[in-house]
CHARMM internal coordinates of N, CA and C (Angstrom, degrees):
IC EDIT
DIST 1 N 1 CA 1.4694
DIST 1 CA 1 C 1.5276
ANGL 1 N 1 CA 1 C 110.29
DIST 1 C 2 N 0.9564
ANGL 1 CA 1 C 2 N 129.04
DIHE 1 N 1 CA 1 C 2 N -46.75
DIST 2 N 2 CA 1.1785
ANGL 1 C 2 N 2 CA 163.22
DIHE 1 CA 1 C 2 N 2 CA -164.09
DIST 2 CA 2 C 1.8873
ANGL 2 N 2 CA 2 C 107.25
DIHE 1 C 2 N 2 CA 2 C -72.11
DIST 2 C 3 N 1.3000
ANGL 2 CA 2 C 3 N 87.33
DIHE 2 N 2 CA 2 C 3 N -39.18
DIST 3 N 3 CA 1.6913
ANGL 2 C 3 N 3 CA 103.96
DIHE 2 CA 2 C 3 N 3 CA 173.78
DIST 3 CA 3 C 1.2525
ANGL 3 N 3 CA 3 C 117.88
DIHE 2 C 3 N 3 CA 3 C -73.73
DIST 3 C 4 N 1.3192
ANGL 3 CA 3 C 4 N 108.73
DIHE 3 N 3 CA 3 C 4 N -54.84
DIST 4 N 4 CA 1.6951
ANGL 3 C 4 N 4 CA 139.48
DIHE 3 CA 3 C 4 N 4 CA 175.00
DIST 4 CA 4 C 1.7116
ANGL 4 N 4 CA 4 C 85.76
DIHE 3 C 4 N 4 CA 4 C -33.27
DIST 4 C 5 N 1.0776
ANGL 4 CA 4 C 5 N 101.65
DIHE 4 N 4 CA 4 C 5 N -71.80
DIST 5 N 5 CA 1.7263
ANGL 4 C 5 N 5 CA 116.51
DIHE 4 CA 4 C 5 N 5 CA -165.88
DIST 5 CA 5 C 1.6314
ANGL 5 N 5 CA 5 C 113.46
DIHE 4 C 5 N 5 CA 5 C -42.97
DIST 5 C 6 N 1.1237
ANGL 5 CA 5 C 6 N 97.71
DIHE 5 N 5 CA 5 C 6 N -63.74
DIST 6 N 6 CA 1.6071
ANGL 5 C 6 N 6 CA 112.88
DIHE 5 CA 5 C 6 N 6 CA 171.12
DIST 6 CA 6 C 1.3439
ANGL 6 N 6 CA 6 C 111.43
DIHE 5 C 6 N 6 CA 6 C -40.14
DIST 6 C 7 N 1.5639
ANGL 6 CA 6 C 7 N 115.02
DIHE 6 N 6 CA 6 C 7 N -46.76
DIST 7 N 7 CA 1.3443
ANGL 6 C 7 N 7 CA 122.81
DIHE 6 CA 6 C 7 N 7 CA -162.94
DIST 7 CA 7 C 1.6205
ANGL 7 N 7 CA 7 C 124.87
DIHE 6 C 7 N 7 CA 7 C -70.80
DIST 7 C 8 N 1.3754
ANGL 7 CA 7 C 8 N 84.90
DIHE 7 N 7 CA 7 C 8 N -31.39
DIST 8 N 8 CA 1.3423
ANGL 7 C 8 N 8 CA 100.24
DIHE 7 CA 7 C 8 N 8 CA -173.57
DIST 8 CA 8 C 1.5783
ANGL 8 N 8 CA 8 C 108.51
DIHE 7 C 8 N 8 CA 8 C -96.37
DIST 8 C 9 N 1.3733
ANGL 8 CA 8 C 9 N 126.06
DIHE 8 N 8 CA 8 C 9 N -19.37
DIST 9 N 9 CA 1.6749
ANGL 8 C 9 N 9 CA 131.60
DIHE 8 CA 8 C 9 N 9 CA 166.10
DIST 9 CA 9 C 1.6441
ANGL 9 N 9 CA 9 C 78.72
DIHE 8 C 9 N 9 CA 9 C -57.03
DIST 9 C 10 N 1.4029
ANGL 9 CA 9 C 10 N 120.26
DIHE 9 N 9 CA 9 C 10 N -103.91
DIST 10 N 10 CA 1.4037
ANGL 9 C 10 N 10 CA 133.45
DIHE 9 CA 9 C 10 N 10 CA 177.07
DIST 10 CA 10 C 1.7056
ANGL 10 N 10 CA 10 C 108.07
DIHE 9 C 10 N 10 CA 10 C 5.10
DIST 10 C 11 N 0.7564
ANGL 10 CA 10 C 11 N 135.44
DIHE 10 N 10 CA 10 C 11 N -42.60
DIST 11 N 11 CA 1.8864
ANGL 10 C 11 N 11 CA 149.58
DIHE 10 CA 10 C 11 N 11 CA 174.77
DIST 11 CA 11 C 1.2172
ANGL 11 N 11 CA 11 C 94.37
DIHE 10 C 11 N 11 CA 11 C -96.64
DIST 11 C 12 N 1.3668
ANGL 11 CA 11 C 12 N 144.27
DIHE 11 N 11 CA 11 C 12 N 36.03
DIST 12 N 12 CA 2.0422
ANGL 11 C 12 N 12 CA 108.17
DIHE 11 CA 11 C 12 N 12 CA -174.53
DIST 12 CA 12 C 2.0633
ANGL 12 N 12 CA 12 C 61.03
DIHE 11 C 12 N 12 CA 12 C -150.11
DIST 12 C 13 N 1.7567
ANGL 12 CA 12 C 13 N 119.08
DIHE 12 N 12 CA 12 C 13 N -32.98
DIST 13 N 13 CA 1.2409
ANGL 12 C 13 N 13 CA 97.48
DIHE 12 CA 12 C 13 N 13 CA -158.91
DIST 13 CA 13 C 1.9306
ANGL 13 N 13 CA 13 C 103.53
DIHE 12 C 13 N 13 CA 13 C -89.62
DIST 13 C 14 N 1.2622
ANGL 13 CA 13 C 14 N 109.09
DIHE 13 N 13 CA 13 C 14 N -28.02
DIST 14 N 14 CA 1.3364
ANGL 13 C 14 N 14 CA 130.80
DIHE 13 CA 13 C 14 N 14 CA 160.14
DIST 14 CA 14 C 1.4925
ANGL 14 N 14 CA 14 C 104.57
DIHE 13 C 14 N 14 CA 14 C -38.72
DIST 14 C 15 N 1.5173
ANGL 14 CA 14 C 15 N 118.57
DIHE 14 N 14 CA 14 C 15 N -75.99
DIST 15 N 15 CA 1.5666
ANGL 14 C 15 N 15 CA 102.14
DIHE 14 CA 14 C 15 N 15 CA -175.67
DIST 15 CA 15 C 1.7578
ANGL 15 N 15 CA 15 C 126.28
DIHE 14 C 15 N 15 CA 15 C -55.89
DIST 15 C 16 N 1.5548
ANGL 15 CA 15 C 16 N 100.85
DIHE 15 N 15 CA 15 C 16 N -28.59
DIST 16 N 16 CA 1.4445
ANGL 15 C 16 N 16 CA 98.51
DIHE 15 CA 15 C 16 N 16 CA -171.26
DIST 16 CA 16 C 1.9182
ANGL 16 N 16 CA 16 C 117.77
DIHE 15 C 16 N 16 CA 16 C -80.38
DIST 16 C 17 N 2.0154
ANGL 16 CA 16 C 17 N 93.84
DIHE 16 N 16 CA 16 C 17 N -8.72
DIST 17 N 17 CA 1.2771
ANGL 16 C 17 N 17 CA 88.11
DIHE 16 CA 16 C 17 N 17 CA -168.99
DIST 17 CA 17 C 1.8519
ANGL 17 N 17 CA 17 C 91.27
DIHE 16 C 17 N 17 CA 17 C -85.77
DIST 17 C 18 N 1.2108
ANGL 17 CA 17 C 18 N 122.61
DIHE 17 N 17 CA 17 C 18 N -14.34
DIST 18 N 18 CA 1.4671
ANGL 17 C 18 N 18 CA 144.31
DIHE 17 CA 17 C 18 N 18 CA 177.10
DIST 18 CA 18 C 1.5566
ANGL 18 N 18 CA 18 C 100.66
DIHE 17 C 18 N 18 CA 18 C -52.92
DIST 18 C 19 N 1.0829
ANGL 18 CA 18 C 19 N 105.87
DIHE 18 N 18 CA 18 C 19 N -59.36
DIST 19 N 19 CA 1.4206
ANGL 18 C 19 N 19 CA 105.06
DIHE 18 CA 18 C 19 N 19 CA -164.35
DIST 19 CA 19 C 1.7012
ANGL 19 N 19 CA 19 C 108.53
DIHE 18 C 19 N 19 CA 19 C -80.28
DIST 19 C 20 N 1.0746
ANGL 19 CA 19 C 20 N 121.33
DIHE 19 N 19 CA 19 C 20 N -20.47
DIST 20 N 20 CA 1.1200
ANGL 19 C 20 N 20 CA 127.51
DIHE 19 CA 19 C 20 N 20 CA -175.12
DIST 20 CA 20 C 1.8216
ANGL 20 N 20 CA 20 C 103.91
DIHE 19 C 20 N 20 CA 20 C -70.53
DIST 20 C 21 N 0.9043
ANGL 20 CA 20 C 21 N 96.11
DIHE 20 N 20 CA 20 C 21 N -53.97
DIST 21 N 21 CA 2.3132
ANGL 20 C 21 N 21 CA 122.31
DIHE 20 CA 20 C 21 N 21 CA 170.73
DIST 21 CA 21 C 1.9063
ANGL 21 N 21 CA 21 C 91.14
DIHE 20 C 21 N 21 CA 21 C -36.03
DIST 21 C 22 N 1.5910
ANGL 21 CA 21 C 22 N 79.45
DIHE 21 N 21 CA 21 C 22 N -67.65
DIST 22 N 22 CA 1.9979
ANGL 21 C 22 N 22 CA 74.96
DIHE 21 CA 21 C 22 N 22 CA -166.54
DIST 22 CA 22 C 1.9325
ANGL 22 N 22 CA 22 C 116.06
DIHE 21 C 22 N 22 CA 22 C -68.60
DIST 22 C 23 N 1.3002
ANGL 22 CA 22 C 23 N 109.85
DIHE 22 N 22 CA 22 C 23 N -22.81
DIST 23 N 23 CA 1.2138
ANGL 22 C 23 N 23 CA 90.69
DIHE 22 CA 22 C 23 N 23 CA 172.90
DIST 23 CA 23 C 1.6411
ANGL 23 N 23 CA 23 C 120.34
DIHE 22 C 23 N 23 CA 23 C -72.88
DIST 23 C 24 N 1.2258
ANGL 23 CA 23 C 24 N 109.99
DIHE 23 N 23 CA 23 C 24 N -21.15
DIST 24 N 24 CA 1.7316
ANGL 23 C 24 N 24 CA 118.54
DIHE 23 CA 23 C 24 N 24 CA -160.74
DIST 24 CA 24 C 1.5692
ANGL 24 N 24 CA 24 C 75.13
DIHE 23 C 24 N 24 CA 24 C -82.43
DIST 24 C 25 N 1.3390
ANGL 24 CA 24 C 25 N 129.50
DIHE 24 N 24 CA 24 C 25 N -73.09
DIST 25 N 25 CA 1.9659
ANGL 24 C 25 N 25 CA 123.10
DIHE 24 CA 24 C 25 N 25 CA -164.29
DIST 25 CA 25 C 1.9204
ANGL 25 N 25 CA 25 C 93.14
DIHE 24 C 25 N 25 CA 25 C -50.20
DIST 25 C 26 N 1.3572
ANGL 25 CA 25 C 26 N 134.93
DIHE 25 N 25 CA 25 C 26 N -30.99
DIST 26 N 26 CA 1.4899
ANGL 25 C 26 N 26 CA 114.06
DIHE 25 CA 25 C 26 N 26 CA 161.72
DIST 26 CA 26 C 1.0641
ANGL 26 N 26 CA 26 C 149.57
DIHE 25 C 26 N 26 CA 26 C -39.22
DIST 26 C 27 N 1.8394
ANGL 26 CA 26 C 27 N 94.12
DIHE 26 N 26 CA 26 C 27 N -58.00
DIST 27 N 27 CA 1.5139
ANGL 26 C 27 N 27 CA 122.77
DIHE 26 CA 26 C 27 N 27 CA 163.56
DIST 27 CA 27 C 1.6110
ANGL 27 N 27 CA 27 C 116.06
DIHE 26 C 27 N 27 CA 27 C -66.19
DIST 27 C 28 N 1.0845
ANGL 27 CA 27 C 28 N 133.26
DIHE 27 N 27 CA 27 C 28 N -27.64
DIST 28 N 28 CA 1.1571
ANGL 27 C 28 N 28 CA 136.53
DIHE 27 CA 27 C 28 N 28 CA 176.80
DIST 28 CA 28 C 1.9133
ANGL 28 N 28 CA 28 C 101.69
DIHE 27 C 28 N 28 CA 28 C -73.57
DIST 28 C 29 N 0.9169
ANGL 28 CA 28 C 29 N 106.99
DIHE 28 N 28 CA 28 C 29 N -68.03
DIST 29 N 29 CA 1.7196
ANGL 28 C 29 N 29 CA 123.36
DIHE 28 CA 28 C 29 N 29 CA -166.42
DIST 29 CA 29 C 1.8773
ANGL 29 N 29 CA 29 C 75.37
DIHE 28 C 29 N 29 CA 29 C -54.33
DIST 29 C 30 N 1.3797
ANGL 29 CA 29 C 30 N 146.44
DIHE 29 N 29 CA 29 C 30 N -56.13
DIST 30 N 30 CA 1.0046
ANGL 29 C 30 N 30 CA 124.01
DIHE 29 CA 29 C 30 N 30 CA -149.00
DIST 30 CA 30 C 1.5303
ANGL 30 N 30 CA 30 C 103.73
DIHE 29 C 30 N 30 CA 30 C -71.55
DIST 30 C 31 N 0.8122
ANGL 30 CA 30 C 31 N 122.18
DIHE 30 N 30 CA 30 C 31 N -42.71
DIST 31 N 31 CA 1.8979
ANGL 30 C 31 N 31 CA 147.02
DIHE 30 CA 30 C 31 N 31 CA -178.65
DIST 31 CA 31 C 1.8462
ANGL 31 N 31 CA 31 C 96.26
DIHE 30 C 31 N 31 CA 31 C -52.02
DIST 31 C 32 N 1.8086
ANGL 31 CA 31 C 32 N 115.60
DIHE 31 N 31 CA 31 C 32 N -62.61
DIST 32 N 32 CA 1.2492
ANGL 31 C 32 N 32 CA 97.10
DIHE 31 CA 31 C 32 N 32 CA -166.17
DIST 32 CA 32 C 2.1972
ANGL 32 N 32 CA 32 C 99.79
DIHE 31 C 32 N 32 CA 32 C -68.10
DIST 32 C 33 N 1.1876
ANGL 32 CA 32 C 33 N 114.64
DIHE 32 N 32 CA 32 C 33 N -30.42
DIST 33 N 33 CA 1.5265
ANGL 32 C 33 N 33 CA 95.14
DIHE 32 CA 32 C 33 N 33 CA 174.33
DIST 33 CA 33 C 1.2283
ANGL 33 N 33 CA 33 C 125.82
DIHE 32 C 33 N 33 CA 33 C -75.30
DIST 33 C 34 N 1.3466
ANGL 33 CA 33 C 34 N 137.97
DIHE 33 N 33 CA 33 C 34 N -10.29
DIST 34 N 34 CA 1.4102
ANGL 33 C 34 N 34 CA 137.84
DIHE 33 CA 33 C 34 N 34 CA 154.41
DIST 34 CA 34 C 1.5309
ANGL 34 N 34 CA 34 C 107.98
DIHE 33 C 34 N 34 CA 34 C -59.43
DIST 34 C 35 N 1.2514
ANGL 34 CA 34 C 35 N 121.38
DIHE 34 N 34 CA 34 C 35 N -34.94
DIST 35 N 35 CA 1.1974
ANGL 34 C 35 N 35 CA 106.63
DIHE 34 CA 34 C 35 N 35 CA 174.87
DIST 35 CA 35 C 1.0683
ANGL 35 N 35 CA 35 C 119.24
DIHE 34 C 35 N 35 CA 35 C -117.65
DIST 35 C 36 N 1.4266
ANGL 35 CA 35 C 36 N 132.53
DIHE 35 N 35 CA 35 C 36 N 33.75
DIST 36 N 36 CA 1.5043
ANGL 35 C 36 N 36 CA 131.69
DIHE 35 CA 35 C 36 N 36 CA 127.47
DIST 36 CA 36 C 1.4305
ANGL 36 N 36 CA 36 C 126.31
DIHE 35 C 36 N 36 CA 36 C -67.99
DIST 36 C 37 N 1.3028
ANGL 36 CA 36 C 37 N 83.46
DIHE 36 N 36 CA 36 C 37 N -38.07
DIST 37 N 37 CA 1.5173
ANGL 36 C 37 N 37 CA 96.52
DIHE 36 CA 36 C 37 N 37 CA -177.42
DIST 37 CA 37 C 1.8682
ANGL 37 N 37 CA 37 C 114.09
DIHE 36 C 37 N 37 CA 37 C -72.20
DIST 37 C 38 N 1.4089
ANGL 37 CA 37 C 38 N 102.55
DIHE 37 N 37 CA 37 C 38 N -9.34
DIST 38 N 38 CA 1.6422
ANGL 37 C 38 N 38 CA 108.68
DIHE 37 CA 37 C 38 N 38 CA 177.83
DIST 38 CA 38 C 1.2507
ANGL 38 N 38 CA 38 C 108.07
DIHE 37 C 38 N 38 CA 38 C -81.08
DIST 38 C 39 N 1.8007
ANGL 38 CA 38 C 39 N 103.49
DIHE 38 N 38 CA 38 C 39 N -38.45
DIST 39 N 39 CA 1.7024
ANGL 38 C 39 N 39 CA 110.81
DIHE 38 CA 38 C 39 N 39 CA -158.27
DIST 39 CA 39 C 1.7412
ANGL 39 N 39 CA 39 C 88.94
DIHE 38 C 39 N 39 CA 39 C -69.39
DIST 39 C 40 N 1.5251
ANGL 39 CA 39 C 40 N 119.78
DIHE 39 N 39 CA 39 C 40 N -43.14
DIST 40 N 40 CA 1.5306
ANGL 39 C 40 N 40 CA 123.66
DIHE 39 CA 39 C 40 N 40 CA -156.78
DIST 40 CA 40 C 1.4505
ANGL 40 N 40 CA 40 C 94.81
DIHE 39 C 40 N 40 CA 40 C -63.65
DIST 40 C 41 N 1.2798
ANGL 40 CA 40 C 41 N 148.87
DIHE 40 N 40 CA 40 C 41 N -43.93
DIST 41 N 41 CA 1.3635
ANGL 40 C 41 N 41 CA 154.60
DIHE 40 CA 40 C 41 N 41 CA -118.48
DIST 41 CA 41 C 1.6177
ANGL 41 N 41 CA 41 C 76.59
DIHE 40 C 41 N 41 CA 41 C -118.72
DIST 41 C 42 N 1.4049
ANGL 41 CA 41 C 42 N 113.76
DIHE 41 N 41 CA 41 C 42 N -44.96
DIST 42 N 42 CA 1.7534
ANGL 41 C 42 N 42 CA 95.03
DIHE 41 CA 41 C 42 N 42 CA -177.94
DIST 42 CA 42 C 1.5363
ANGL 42 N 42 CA 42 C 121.52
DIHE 41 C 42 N 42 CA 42 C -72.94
DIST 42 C 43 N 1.2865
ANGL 42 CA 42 C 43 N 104.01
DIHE 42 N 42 CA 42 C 43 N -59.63
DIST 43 N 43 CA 1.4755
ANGL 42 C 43 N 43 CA 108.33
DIHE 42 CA 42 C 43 N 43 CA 157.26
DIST 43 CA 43 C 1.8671
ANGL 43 N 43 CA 43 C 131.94
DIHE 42 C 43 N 43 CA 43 C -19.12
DIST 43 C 44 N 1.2018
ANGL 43 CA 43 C 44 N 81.28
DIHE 43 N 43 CA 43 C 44 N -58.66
DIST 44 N 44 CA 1.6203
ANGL 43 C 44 N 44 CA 96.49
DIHE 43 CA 43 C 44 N 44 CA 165.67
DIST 44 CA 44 C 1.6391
ANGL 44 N 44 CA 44 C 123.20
DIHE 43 C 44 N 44 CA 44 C -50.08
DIST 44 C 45 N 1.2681
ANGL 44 CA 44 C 45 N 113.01
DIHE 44 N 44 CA 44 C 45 N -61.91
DIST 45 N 45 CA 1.6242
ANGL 44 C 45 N 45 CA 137.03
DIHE 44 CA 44 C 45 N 45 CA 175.27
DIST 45 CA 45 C 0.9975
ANGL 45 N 45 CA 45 C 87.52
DIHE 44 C 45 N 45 CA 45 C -65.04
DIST 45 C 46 N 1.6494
ANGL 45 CA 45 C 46 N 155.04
DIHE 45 N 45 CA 45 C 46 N -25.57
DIST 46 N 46 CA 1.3608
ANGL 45 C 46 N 46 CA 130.05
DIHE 45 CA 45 C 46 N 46 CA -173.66
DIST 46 CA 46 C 2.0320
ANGL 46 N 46 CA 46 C 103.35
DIHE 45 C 46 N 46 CA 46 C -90.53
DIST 46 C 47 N 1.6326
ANGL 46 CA 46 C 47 N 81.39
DIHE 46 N 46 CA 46 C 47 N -45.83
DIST 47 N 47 CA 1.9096
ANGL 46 C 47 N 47 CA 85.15
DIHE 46 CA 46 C 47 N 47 CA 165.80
DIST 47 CA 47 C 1.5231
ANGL 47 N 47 CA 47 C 114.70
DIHE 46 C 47 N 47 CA 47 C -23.81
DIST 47 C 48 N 1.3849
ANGL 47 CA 47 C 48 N 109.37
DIHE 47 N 47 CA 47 C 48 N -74.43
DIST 48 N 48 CA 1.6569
ANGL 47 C 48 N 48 CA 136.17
DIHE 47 CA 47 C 48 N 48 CA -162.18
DIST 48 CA 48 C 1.5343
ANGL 48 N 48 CA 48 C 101.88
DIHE 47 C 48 N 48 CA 48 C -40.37
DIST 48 C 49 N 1.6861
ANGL 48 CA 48 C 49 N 98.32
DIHE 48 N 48 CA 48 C 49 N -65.33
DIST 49 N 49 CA 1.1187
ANGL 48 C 49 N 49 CA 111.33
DIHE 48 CA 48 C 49 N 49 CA -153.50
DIST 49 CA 49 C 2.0622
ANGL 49 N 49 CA 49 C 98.33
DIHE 48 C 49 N 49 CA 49 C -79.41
DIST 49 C 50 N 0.8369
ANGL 49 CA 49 C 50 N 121.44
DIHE 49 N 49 CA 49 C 50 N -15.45
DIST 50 N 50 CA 1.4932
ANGL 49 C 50 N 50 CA 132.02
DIHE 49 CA 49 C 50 N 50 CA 151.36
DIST 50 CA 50 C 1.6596
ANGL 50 N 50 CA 50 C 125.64
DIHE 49 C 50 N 50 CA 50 C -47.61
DIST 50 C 51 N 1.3710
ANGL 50 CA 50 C 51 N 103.05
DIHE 50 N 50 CA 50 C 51 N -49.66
DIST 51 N 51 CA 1.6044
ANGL 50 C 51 N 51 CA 120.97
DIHE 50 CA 50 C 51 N 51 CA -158.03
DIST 51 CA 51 C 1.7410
ANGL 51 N 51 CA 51 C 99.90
DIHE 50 C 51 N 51 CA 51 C -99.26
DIST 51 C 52 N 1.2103
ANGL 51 CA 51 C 52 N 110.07
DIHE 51 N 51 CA 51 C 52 N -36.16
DIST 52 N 52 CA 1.6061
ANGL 51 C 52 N 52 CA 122.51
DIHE 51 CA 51 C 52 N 52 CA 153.74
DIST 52 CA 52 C 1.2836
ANGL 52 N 52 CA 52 C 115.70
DIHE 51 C 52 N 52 CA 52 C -65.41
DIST 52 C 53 N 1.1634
ANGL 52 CA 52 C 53 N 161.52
DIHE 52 N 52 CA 52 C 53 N -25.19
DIST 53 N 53 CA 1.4543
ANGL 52 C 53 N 53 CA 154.40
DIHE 52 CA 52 C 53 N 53 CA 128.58
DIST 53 CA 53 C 1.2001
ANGL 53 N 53 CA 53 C 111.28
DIHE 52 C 53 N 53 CA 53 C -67.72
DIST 53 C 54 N 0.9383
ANGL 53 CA 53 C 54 N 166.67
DIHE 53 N 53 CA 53 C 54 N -20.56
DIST 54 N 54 CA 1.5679
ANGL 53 C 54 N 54 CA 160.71
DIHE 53 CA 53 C 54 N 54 CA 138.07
DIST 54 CA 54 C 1.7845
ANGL 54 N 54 CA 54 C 98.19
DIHE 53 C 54 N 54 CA 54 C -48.04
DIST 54 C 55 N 0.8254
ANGL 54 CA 54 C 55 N 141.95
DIHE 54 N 54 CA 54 C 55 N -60.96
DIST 55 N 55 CA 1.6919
ANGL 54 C 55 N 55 CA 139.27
DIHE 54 CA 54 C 55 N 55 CA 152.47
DIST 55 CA 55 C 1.3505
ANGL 55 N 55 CA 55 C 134.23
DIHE 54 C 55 N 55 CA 55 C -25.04
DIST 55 C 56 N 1.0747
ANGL 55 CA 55 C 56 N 95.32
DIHE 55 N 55 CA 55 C 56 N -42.18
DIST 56 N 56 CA 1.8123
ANGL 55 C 56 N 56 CA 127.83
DIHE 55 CA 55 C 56 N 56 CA 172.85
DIST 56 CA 56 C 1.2428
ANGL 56 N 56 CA 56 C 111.29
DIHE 55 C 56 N 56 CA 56 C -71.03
DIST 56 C 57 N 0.9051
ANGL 56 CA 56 C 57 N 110.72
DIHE 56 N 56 CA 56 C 57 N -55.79
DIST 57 N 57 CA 1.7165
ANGL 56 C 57 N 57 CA 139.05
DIHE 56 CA 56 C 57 N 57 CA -172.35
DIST 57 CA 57 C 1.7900
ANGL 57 N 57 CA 57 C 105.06
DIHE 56 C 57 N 57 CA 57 C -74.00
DIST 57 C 58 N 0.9390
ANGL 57 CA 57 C 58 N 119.81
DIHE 57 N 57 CA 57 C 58 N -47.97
DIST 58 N 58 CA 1.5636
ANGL 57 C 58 N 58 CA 118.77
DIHE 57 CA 57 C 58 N 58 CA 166.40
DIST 58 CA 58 C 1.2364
ANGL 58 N 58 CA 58 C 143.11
DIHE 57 C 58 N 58 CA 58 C -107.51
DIST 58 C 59 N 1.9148
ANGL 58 CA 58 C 59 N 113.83
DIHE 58 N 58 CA 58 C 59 N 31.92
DIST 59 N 59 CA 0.7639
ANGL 58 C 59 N 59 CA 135.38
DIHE 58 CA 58 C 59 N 59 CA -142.03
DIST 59 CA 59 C 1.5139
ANGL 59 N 59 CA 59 C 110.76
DIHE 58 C 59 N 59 CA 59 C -140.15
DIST 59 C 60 N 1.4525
ANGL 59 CA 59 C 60 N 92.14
DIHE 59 N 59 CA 59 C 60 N -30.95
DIST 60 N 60 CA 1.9865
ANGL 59 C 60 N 60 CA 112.73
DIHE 59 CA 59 C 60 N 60 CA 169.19
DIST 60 CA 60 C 1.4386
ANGL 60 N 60 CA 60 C 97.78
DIHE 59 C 60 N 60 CA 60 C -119.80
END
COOR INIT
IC SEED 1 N 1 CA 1 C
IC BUILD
């Protein structure tokens, strides 16, 4: 009886330390794509504003 009990704390502490793992690898994975997605969006705006003066520039 006594085991039963144990066994199942042991499984009740297992899932919660489980779930805790996958939310932190969530929050992380969400963090590195917010900021890919910052670097890409900057990168980009630097493209533009690059390829628009290089245009400018050989154009007059």
């Amino acid at each position: 009886m006594s085991q039963r009990r144990r066994e199942r704390r042991r499984v009740e502490r297992n899932t919660q330390n489980s779930s805790t793992e996958i939310k932190k690898k969530y929050k992380a994975l969400k963090i590195f794509f917010i900021a890919t997605t910052v670097v890409f969006v900057i990168l980009l705006f630097l493209l533009l504003v690059y390829s628009h003066m290089f245009v400018e520039n050989h154009t007059h």
